[in-house]
FIDRENMI-355786 format. One record per residue (C-alpha): residue number from 1; residue in one letter; y negated, x, z. Coordinates in nm, 2 decimals. Example, Ala and Ser with C-alpha at 12.3 -4.5 7.8 and 13.67 -1.06 7.14 Angstrom:
2
   n res     yy     xx     zz
   1   A   0.45   1.23   0.78
   2   S   0.11   1.37   0.71
//
This chain:
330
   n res     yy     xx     zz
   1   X   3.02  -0.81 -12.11
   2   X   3.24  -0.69 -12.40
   3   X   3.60  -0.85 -12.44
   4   X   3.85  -0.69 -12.66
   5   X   4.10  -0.92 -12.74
   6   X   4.46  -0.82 -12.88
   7   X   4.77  -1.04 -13.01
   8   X   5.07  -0.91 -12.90
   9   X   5.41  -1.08 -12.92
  10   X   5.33  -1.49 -12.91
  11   X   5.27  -1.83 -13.12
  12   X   4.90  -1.76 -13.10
  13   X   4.88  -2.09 -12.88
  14   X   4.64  -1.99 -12.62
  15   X   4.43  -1.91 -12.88
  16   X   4.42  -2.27 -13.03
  17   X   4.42  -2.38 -12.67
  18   X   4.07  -2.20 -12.62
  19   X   3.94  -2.33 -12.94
  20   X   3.96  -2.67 -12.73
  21   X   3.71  -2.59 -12.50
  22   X   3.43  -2.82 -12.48
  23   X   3.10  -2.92 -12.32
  24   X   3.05  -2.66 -12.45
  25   X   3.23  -2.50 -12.70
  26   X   3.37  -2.17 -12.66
  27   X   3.13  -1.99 -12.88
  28   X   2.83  -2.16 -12.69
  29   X   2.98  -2.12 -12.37
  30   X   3.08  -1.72 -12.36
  31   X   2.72  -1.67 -12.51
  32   X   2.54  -1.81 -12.28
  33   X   2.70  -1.62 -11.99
  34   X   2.62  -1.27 -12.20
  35   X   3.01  -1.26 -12.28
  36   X   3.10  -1.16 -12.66
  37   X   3.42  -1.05 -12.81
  38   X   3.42  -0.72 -12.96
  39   X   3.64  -0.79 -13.12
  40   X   3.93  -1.10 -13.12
  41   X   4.18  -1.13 -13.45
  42   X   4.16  -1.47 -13.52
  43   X   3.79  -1.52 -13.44
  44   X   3.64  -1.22 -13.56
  45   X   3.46  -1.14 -13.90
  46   X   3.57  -0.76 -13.86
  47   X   3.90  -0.67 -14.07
  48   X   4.09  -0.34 -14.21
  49   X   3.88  -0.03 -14.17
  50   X   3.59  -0.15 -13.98
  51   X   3.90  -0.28 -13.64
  52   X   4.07   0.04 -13.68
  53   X   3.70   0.22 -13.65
  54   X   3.61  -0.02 -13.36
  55   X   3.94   0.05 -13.18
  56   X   3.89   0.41 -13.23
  57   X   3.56   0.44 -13.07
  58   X   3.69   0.23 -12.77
  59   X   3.98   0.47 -12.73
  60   X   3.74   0.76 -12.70
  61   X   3.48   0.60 -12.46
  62   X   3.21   0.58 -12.68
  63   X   3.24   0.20 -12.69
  64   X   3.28   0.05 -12.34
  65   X   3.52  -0.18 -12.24
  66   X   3.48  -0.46 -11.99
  67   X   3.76  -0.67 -12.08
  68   X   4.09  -0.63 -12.22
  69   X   4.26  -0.93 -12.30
  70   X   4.60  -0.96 -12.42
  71   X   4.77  -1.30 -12.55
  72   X   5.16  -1.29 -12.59
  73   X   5.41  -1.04 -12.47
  74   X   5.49  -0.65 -12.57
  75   X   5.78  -0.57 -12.74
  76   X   5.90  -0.27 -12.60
  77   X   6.17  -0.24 -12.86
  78   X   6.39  -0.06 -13.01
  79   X   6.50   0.19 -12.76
  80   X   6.14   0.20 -12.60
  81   X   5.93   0.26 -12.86
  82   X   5.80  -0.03 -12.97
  83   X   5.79  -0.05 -13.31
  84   X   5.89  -0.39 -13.32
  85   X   5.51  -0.45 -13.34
  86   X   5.27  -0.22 -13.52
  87   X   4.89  -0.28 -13.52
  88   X   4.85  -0.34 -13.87
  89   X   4.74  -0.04 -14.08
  90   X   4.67   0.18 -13.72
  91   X   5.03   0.36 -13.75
  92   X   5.03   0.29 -13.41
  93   X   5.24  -0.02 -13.16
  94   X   5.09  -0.26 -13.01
  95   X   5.28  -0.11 -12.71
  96   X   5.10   0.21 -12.75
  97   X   4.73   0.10 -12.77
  98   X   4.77  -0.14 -12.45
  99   X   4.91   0.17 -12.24
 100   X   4.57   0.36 -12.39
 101   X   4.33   0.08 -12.38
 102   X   4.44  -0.08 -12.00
 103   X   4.26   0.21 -11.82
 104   X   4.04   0.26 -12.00
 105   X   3.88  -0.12 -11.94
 106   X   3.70  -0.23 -11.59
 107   X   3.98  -0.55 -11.65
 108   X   4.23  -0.65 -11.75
 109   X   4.33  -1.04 -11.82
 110   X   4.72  -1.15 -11.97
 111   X   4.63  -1.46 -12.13
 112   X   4.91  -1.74 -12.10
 113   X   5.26  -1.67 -11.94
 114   X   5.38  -1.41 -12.20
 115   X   5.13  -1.18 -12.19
 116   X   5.16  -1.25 -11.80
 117   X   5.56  -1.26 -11.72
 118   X   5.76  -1.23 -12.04
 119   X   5.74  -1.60 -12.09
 120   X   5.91  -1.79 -12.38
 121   X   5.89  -1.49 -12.57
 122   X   6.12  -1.29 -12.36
 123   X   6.39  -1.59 -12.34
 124   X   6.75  -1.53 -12.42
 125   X   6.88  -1.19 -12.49
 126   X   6.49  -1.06 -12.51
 127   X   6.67  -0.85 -12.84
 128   X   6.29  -0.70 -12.87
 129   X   6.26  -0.57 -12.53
 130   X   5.96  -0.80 -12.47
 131   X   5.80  -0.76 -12.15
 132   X   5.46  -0.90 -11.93
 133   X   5.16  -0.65 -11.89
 134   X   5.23  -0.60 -11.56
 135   X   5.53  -0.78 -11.48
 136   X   5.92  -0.86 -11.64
 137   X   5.97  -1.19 -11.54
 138   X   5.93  -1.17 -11.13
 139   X   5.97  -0.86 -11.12
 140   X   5.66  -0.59 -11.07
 141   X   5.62  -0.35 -11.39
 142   X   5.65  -0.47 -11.67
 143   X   5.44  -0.25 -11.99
 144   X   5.23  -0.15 -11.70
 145   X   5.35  -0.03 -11.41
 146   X   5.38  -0.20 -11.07
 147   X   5.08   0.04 -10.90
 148   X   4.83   0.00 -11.21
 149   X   4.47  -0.09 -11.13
 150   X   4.23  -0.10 -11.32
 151   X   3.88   0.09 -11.36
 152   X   3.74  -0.25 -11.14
 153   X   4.02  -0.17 -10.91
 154   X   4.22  -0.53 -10.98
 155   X   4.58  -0.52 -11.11
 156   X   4.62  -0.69 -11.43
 157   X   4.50  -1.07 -11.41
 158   X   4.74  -1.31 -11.51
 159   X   4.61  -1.65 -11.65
 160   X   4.89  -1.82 -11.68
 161   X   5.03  -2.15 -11.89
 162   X   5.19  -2.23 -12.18
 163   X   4.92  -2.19 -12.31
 164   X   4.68  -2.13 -12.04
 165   X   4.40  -2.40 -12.02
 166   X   4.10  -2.30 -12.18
 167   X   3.88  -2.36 -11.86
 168   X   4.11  -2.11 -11.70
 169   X   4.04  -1.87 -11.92
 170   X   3.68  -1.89 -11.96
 171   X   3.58  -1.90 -11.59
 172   X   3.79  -1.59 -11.52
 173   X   3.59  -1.45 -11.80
 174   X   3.26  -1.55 -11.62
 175   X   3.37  -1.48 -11.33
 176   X   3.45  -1.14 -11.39
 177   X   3.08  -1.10 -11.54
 178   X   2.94  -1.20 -11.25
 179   X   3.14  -0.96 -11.03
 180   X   3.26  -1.29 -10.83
 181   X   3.64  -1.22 -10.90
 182   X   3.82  -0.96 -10.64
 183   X   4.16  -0.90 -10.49
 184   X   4.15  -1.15 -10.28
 185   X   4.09  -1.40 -10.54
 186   X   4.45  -1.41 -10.69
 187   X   4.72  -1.51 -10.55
 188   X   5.06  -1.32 -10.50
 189   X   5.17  -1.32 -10.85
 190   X   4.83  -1.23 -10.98
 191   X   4.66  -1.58 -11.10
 192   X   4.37  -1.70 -10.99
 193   X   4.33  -1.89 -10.71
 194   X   4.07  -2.09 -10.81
 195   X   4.37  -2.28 -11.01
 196   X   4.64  -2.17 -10.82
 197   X   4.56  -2.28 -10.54
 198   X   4.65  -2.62 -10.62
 199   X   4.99  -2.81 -10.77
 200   X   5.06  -3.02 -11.04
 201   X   5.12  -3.27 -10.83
 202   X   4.77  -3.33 -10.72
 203   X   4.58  -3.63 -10.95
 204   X   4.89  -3.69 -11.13
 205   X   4.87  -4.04 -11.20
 206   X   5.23  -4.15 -11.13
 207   X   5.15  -4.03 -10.77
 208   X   5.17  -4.39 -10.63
 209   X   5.57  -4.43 -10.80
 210   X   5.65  -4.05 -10.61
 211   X   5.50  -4.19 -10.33
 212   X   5.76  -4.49 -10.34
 213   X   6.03  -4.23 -10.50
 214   X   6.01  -4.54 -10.76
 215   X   6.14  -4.29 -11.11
 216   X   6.17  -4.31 -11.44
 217   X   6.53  -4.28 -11.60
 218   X   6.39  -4.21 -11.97
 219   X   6.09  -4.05 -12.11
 220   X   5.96  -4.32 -12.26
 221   X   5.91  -4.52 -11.91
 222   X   5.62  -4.45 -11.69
 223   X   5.71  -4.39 -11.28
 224   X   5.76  -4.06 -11.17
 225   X   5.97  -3.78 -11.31
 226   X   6.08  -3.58 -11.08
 227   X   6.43  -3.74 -10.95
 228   X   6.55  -3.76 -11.29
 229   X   6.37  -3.62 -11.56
 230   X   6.34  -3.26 -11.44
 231   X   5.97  -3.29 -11.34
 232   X   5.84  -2.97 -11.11
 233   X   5.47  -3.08 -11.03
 234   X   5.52  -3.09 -10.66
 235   X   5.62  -2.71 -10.73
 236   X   5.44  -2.60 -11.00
 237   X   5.05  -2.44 -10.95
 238   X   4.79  -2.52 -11.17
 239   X   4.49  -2.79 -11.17
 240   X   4.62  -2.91 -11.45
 241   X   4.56  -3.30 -11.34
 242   X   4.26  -3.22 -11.20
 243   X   4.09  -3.11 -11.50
 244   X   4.27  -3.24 -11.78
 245   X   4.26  -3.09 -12.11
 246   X   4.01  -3.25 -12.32
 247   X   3.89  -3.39 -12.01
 248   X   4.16  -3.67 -12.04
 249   X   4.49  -3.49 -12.08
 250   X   4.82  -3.30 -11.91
 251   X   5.18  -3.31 -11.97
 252   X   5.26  -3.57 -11.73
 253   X   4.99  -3.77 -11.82
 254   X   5.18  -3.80 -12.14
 255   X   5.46  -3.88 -12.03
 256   X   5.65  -3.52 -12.03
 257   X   5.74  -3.37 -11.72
 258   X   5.58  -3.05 -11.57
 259   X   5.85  -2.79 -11.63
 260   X   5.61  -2.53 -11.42
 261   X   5.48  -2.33 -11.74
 262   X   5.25  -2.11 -11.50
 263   X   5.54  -1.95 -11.31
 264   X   5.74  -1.69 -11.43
 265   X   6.08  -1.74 -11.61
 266   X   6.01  -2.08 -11.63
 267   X   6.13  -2.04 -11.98
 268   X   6.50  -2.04 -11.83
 269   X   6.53  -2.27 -11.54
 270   X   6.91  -2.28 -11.64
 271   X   6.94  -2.70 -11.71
 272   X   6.72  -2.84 -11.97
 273   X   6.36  -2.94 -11.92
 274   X   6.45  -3.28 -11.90
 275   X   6.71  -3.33 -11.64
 276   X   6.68  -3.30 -11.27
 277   X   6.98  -3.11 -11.14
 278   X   7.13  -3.27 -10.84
 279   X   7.42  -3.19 -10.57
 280   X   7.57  -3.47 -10.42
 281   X   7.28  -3.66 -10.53
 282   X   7.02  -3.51 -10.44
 283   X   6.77  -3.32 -10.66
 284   X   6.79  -2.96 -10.58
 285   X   6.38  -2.90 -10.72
 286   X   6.22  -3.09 -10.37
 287   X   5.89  -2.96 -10.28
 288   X   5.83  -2.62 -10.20
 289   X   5.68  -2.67  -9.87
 290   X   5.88  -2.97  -9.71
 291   X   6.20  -2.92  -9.54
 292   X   6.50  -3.09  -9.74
 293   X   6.61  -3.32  -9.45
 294   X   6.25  -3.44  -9.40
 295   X   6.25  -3.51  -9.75
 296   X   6.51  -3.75  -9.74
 297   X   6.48  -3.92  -9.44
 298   X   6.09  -4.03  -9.60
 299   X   6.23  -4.10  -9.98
 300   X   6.51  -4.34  -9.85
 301   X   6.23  -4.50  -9.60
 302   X   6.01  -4.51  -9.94
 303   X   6.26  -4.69 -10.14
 304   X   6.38  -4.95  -9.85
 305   X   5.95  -5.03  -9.88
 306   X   5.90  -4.99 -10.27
 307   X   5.73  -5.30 -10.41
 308   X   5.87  -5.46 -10.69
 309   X   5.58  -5.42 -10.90
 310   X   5.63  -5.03 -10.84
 311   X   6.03  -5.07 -10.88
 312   X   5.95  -5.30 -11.21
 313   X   5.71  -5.12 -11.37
 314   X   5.89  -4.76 -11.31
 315   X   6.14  -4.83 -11.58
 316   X   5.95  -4.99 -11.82
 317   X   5.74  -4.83 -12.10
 318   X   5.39  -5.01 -12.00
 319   X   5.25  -5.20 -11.67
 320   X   5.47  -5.54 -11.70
 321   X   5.34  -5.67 -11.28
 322   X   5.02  -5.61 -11.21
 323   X   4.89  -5.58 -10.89
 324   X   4.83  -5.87 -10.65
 325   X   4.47  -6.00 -10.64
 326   X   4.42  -6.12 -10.28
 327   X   4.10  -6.28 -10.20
 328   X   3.83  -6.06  -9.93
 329   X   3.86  -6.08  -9.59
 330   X   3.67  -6.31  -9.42
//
């Protein structure tokens, strides 16, 4: 299966992110499933003369294209034209050769939340008109528009994150070159299910303090982060705590709150990362899925029963109570 990978508008960080891959690597991995990059700017030997005469030969069919994947957003600026962003030495925008390339390829995969939504690099006042492959924020059409399909009849396939896991990436890409990735696959905004079908929330280790609504006040302290420090896990899709990066890591395992880098405009959630907005009290960002007087009638029950190690250790930077060590039954 040939990948052709471009760089559009981004920090390059799903790139480094999917340099992490392990056991195995990424080389080792994509070649044993028959996958190889055409061509990818960071990775690849090719440069100058010999890209522009690769590019060319995929533009005119004579080099067939399995893949396209694009990392970062398109600037569509100024005025439409992108010129914001040339392909190096091509004369051409970056804008230009994903509207020529997309149809030409059986898929097509947005790598991380720019290339999907917009992401970080549409923030603000956007002043480069940047925009996702297939979508502007939540909104359908983005540098494609809202009916694209591609030549394997899938709209545009958005691995999301910032940046996208490196296991995300990789088994869409085998997935796809096994023919074992369709329409129903994805879920509403595009992602694959096989990560987006889960939250956050699920094998976060703070999970026992939520359970007890037993939360951290700074970011330094280790119960859970969502009534005060902004935390969206129980909202947020991805398996992110399921299979950590580098098999041990996430953002909450650190200690940093999920700020729900998967979903589009996260970028602007319009109160900063770290604080939970509240009325009256309550945090507005309750779970998706739970009604809000439910919700509240089971977190004061929680923190009438919270143990004190729980309550103790919530505020506190390491474990300072252990748990009790009773002796077996019987």
């Amino acid at each position: 299966m040939n990948v052709l990978w471009l760089q559009a508008s981004g920090c390059g960080g799903c790139t480094m992110s999917l340099l992490c891959a392990e056991d195995p690597n990424i080389v080792d991995l994509l070649a044993g499933a028959g996958i190889r990059f055409l061509w990818h700017p960071a990775l690849s030997l090719e440069t100058g003369g010999e890209v522009h005469a690769l590019l060319d030969r995929v533009a005119s069919g004579a080099l067939p294209l399995d893949v396209l994947c694009v990392e970062g957003a398109i600037a569509r600026g100024p005025r439409g034209t992108g010129r914001y962003q040339m392909l190096s030495g091509t004369g051409r925008t970056v804008l230009d050769w994903v509207r020529q390339l997309a149809p030409l390829a059986r898929h097509v995969v947005a790598v991380g939340s720019c290339a999907a939504y917009g992401g970080v690099t549409s923030a603000g006042e956007n002043p480069s008109d940047a925009a996702g492959l297939q979508y502007e924020g939540t909104h359908l059409g983005g540098v494609l528009p809202a009916t694209f399909r591609c030549d394997g009849g899938l709209p545009v396939i958005n691995v999301a994150g910032c940046p996208t896991h490196p296991d995300w990436v990789t088994e869409t890409l085998m997935l796809l070159a096994n023919g074992a990735l369709g329409a129903d696959d994805l879920d509403a905004l595009g992602r694959p299910l096989f990560f987006a079908q889960h939250l956050v929330h699920h094998g976060c280790p703070k999970n026992e303090f939520y359970e007890y609504k037993a939360s951290a006040v700074h970011l330094c302290e280790i119960g859970c982060m969502m009534e005060h420090l902004g935390c969206v896990g129980t909202q947020a899709v991805g398996d992110c705590n399921i299979r950590p990066w580098n098999g041990s890591g996430s953002c909450t395992r650190g200690g940093y709150p999920c700020i729900s880098c998967t979903a589009p405009e996260f970028e602007e959630p319009k109160h900063a990362f770290t604080e939970t907005p509240k009325v009256a009290g309550i945090p507005v960002g309750l779970p998706s899925d739970m009604p809000k007087a439910w919700f509240m009638a089971l977190a004061s029950l929680s923190k009438a029963a919270t143990p004190e190690r729980l309550s103790k250790n919530a505020t506190s930077d390491r474990v300072r109570i252990l748990p009790t060590h009773r002796k077996p039954p019987g």
